[in-house]
C-alpha positions in Angstrom: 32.3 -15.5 -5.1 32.9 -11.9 -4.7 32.9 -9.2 -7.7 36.0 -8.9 -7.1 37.7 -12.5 -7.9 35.3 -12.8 -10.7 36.9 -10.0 -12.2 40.4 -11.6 -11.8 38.8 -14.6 -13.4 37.3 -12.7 -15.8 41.0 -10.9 -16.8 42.9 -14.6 -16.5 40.7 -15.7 -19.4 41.2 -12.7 -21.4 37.3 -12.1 -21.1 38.1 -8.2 -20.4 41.1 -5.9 -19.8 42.7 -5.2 -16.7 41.1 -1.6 -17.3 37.6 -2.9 -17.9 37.7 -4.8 -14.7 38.7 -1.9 -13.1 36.0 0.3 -14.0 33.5 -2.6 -13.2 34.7 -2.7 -9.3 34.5 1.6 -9.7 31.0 1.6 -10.8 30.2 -0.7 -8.5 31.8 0.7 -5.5 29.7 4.3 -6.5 26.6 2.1 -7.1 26.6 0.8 -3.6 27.5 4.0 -2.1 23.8 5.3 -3.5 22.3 2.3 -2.0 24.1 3.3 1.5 23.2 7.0 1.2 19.7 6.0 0.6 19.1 3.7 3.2 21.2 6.2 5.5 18.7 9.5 4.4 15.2 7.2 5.2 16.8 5.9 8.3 17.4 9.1 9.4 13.9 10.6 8.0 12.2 8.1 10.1 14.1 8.4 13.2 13.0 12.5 13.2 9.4 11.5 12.1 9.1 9.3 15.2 10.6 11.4 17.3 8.3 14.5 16.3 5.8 12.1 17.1 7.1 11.1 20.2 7.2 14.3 21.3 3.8 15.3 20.3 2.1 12.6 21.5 3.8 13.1 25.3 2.1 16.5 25.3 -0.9 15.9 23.3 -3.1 17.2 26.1 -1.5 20.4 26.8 -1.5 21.1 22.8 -4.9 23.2 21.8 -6.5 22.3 18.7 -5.1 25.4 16.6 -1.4 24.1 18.0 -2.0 20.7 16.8 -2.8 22.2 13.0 -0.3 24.5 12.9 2.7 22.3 14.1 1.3 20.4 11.8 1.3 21.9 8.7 4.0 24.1 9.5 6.3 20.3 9.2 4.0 19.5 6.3 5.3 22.9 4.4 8.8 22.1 5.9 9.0 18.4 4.4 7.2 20.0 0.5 9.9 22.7 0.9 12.7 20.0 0.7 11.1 18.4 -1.9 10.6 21.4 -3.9 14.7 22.3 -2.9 15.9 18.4 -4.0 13.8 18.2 -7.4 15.2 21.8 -8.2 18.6 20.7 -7.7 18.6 17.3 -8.6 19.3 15.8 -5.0 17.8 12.2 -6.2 18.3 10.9 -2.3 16.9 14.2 -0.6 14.3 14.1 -3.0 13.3 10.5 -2.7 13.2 10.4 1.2 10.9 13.8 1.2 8.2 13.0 -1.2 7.5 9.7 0.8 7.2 11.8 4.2 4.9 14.4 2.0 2.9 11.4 1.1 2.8 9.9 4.5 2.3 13.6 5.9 -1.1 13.9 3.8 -2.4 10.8 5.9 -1.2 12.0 8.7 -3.0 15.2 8.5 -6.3 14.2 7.0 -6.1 11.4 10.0 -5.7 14.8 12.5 -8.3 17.1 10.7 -10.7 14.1 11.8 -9.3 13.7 15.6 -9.8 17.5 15.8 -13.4 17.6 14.6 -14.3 14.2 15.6 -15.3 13.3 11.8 -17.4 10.5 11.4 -16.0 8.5 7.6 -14.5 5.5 7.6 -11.5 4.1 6.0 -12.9 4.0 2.6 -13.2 8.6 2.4 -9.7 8.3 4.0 -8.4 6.1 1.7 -10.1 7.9 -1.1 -8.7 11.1 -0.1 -5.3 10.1 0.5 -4.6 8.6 -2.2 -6.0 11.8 -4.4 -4.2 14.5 -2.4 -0.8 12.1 -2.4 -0.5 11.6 -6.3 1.3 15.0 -7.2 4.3 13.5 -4.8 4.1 9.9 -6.3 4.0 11.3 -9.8 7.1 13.1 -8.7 8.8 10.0 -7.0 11.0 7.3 -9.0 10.3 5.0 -6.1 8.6 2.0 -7.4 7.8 1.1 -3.4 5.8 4.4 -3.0 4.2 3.9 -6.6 2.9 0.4 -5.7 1.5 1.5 -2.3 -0.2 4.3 -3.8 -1.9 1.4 -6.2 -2.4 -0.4 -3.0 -4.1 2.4 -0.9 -6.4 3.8 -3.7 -7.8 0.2 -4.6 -8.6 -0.7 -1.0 -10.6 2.7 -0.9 -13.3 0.8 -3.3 -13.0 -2.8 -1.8 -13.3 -2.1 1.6 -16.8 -1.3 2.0 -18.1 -3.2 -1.2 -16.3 -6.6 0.5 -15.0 -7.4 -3.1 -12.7 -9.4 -1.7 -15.1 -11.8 -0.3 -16.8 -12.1 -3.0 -13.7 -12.4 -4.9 -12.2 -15.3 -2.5 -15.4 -17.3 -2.2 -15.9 -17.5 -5.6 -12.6 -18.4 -6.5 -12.4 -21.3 -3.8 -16.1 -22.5 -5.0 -15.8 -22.2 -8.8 -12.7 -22.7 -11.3 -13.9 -20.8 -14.1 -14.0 -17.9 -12.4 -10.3 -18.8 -11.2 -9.0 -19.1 -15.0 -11.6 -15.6 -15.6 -9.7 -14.0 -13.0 -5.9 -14.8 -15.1 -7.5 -14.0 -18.1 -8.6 -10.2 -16.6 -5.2 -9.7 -14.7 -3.0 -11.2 -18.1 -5.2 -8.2 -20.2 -4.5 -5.6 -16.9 -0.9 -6.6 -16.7 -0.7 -6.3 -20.8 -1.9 -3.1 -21.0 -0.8 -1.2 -18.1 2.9 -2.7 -19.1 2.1 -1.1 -22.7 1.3 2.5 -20.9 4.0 1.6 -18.5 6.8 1.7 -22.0 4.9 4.7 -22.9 5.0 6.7 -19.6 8.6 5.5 -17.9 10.2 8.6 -18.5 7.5 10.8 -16.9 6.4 8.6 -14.1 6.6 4.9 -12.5 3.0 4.9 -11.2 2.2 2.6 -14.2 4.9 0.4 -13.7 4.0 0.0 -9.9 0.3 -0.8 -11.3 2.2 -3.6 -13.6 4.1 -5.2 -11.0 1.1 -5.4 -8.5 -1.1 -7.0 -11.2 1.9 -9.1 -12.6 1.8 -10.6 -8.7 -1.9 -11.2 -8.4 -1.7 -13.0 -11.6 1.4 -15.1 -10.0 -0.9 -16.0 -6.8 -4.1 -16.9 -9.1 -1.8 -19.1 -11.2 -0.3 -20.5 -8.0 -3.9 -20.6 -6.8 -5.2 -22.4 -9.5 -2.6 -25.5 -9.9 -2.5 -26.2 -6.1 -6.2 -26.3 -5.4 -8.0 -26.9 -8.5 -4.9 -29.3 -9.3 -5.1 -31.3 -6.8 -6.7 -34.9 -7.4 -8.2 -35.2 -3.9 -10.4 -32.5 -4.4 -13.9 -33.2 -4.7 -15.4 -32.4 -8.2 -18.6 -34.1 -10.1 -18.1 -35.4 -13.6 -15.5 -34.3 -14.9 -13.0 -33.4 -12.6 -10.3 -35.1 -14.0 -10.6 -32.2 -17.1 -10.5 -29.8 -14.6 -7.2 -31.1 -13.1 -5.2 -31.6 -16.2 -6.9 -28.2 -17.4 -5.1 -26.3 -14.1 -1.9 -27.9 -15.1 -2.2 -26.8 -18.7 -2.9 -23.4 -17.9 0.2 -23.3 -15.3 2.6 -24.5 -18.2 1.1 -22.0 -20.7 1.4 -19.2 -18.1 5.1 -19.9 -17.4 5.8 -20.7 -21.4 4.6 -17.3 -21.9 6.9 -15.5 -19.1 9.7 -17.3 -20.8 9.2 -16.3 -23.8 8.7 -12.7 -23.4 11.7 -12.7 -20.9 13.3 -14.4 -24.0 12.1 -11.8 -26.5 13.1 -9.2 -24.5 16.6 -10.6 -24.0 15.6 -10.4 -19.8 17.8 -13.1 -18.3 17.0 -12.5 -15.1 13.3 -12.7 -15.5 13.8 -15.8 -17.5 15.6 -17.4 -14.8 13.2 -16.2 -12.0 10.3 -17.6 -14.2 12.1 -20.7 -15.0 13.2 -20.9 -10.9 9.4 -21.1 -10.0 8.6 -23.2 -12.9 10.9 -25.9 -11.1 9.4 -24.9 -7.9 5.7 -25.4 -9.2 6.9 -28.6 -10.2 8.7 -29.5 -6.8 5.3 -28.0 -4.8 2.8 -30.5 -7.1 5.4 -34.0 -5.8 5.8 -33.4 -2.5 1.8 -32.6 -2.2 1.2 -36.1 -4.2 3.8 -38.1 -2.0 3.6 -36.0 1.0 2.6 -39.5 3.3 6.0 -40.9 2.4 7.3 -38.3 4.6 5.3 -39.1 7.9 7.1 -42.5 8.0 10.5 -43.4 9.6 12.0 -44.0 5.7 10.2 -40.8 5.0 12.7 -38.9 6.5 15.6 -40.1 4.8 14.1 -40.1 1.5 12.9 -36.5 2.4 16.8 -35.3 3.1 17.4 -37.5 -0.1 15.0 -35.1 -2.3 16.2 -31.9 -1.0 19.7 -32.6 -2.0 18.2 -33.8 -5.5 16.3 -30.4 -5.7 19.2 -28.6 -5.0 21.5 -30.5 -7.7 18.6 -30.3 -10.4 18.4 -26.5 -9.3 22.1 -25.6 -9.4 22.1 -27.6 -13.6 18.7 -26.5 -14.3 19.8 -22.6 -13.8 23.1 -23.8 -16.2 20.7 -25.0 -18.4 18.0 -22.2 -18.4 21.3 -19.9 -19.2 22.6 -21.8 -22.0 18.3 -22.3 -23.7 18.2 -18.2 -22.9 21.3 -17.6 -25.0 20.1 -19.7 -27.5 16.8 -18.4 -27.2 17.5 -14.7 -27.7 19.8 -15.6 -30.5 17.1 -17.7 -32.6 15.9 -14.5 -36.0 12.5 -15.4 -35.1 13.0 -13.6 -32.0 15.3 -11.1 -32.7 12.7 -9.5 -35.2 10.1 -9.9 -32.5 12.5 -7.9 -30.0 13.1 -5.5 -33.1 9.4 -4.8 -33.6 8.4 -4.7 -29.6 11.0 -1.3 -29.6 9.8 -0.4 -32.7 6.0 -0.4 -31.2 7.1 1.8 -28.1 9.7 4.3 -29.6 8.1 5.3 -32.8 6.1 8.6 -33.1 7.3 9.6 -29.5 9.3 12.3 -28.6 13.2 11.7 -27.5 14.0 9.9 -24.8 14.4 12.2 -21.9 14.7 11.2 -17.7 12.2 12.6 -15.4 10.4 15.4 -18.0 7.8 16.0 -14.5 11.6 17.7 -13.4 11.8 20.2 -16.8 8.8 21.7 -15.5 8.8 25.5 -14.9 10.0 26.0 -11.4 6.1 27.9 -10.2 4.7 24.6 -11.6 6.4 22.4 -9.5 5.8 24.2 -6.5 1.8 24.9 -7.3 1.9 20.5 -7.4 3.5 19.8 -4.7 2.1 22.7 -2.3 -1.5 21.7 -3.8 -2.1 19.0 -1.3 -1.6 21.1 2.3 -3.3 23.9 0.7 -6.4 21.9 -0.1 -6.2 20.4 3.5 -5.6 24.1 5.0 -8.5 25.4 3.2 -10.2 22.3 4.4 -9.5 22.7 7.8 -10.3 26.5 7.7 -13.9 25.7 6.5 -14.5 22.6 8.9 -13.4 25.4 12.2 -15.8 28.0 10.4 -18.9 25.3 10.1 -18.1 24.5 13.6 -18.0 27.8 14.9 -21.1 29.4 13.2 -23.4 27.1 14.6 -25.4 26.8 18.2 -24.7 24.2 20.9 -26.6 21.3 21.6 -26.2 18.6 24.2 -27.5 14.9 23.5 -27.4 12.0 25.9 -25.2 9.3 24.3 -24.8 5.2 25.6 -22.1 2.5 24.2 -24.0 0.7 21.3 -21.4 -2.5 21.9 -20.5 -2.3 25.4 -18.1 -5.0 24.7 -16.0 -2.4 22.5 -17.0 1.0 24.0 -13.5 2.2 24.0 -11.4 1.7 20.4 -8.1 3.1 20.4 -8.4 6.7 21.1 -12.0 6.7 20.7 -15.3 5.8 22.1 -18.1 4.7 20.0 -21.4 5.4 21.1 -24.9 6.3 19.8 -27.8 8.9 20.7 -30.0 8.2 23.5 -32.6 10.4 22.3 -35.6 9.4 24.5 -33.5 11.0 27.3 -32.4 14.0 25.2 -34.1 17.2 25.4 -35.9 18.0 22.1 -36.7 21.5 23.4 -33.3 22.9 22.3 -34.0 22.1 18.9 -37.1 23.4 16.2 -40.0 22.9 16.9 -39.3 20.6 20.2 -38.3 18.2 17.4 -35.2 16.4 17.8 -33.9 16.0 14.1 -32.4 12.6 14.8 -31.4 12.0 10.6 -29.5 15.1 10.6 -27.0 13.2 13.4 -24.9 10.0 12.9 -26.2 6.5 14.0 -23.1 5.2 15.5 -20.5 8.2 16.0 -16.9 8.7 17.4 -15.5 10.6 19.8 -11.7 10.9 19.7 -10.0 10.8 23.6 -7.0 11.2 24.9 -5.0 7.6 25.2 -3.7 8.8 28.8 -7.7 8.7 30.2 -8.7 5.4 28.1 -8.6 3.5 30.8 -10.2 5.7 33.6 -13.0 6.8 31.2 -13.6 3.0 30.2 -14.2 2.8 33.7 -16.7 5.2 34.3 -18.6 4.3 31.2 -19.0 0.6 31.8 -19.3 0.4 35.5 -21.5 3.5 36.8 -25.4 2.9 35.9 -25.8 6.8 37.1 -23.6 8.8 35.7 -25.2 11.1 32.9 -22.8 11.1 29.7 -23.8 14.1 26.9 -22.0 15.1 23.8 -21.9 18.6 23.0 -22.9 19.3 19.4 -22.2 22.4 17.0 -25.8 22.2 15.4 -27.0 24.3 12.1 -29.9 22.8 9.7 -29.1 22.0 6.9 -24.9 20.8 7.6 -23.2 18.2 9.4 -23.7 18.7 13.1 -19.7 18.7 14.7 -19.0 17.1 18.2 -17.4 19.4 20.0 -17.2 18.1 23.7 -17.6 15.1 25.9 -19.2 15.7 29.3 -19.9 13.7 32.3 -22.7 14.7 35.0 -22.4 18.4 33.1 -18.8 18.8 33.1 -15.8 18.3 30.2 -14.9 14.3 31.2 -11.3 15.5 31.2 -12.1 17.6 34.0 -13.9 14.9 35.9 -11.2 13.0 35.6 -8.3 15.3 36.8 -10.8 15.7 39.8 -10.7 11.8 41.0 -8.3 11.5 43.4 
């Protein structure tokens, strides 16, 4: 049924005025013209993002390296600009679809700083530094999306190497009490970054996108926990069966909890999204104990049979959910509950005020948000000086993997330094810790192929990496070479 016949309905049973209904389909109309405006800006910042990149990539070869940097900051100080011109003037759309391309832009840029001078990290340091470098836009942005992947990105710069999340997995599959441990440690996480989230929502949403991405983990352990560990086929010793009902148990508890804060807090929606899944749980745990009934001709029919059930007991159970809400959030108990919980997060705090980040001097604002491409100009700057004060050396290089020579738009390779000349170094002593074990060397995608071909398939041809050596700093790659010349050269050269 459409807004606008529930309004009629609404006015035929003298539940508002014909003026009331009015002003309900106005604010609605304006609402969903934000939404569309929105939508329309991204759409449209995404369409010139890709086509900048289009553009740049079709000439990537004929770009030098100081072209590549400069176009690229130049669009990085174009998109901050924006930014700076939308939060200055209050241009909530403008200002929305610019910080994310600022965000994405510091990626972007760290990820070309590396092409350039053929850095050697991994995704950890990039994720690391990323994440830093973009906070001054997500403090800035009221996007929750952008908040939560900026939650997302900095913890996979501390699990990615560790392989925390094997460990976590395996451990959860093998042993249930670190399955309830797990809830336990997300319900505490979810508690109090939802307490700093009360405390911070007028300044920022970076704690509420660290709620909701906890509040979900705790959903999928929970889920986790009454499908496998709840499960009576599972093999267990002793006392398994305390283990099953003990799943179950904790499921209940975890949904009677949602229900009642949602309750407390007078949230019908999250009372009937938590009392939706609660039915689904239930729905999940039947078909899973009388799934065989389903692989037999009957089957079917009593399968059809208990999707229209679910649906009916769906349809009255979200009447029903409605009506125990109502009662619910009407009961003193919780009203005084509801009446101390914004007691707890408006006392001793300063007025209510949107977006105080935006009352910030003007200078400040711009110092924030200019911070990032600053730090990775200066960055840049001192990476080309490194480069440039020190000597050449050339070092014979093989595939260590010769199944994955070529990766994307790199090769991966290693030192052969038994046929390197030591003699270009101190003391005729090749300082092979000073150099990386198993290095990159970013190509261009238009001579993958070719260069694959060389590399794999001629036992004679001599391939060298020239370094920009100094003791005492990182050596920097500065050029591949096959047989003594640049391998885009060689290359050109086949006929």
């Amino acid at each position: 049924m459409s807004l606008k016949q529930k309004t009629k309905n609404w006015v035929a049973q003298n539940i508002i005025t014909p003026e009331q209904a009015q002003n309900i389909l106005d604010l609605e109309k304006q609402h969903n013209s934000h939404i569309f405006a929105k939508i329309s800006l991204a759409l449209a910042a995404s369409l010139i993002g890709l086509g900048i990149s289009l553009l740049v990539a079709a000439n990537w070869e004929k770009l030098g390296e100081i072209a590549k940097l400069l176009g690229n900051f130049t669009l990085f100080s174009a998109f901050i600009a924006s930014a700076y011109y939308a939060i200055v003037h209050r241009k909530t759309g403008l200002r929305e679809v610019m910080l994310i391309l600022c965000a994405i832009m510091v990626g972007v840029s760290i990820g070309l700083i590396a092409q350039v001078f053929h850095l050697q990290g991994g995704w950890a340091s990039f994720a690391l530094s990323w994440a830093l470098l973009s906070l001054p836009f997500v403090l800035f942005s009221r996007n929750l999306a952008l908040n939560s992947a900026w939650w997302l990105l900095f913890a996979s710069s501390w699990t990615w190497n560790g392989k925390l999340w094997e460990y976590l997995i395996n451990n959860i599959d093998e042993h249930w009490w670190f399955n309830v441990l797990l809830i336990i440690v997300c319900g505490i996480l979810a508690t109090i970054s939802y307490l700093i989230h009360q405390r911070t929502k007028q300044h920022s949403k970076l704690a509420h996108g660290l709620f909701l991405l906890i509040l979900c983990l705790t959903y999928v352990l929970v889920w986790h926990l009454g499908i496998v560990w709840g499960d009576t086929h599972h093999s267990f010793s002793g006392i398994s069966w305390l283990i099953v009902i003990g799943s179950h148990i904790i499921v209940a508890l975890f949904f009677a909890i949602r229900l009642f804060q949602a309750a407390i807090s007078q949230n019908l929606a999250s009372f009937q999204r938590n009392a939706m899944m609660a039915e689904l749980y239930i729905i999940v745990q039947f078909a899973m104990r009388f799934g065989d009934l389903f692989l037999a001709g009957w089957g079917f029919i009593f399968g059809g049979l208990s999707i229209l059930l679910m649906l009916w007991l769906m349809k009255h159970l979200s009447s029903w959910t409605k009506q125990q809400f109502t009662t619910l959030s009407q009961h003193p108990l919780l009203k005084q509950l509801a009446d101390t919980q914004e007691q707890l997060f408006t006392s001793n705090s300063s007025p209510q005020r949107d977006g105080s980040l935006f009352r910030l001097h003007r200078h400040i604002i711009i110092a924030l948000l200019a911070f990032p491409c600053f730090a990775l100009l200066a960055w840049s700057i001192s990476l080309a000086t490194q480069r440039n004060d020190g000597r050449e050396v050339e070092i014979v290089i093989q595939g260590y993997d010769p199944r994955d020579l070529l990766s994307g738009h790199y090769i991966r390779y290693q030192h052969d330094w038994q046929q390197t000349d030591c003699h270009q170094f101190d003391n005729n002593i090749c300082p092979k810790e000073a150099f990386c074990e198993r290095c990159r060397f970013y190509i261009s995608e238009t001579h993958a192929n070719e260069l694959d071909d060389i590399l794999r398939h001629t036992d004679q041809t001599r391939v060298t990496v020239v370094y920009s050596y100094q003791k005492g700093r990182e050596p920097f790659a500065k050029k591949l070479m096959i047989d003594g010349k640049p391998y885009a050269e060689v290359l050109n050269d086949k006929p």
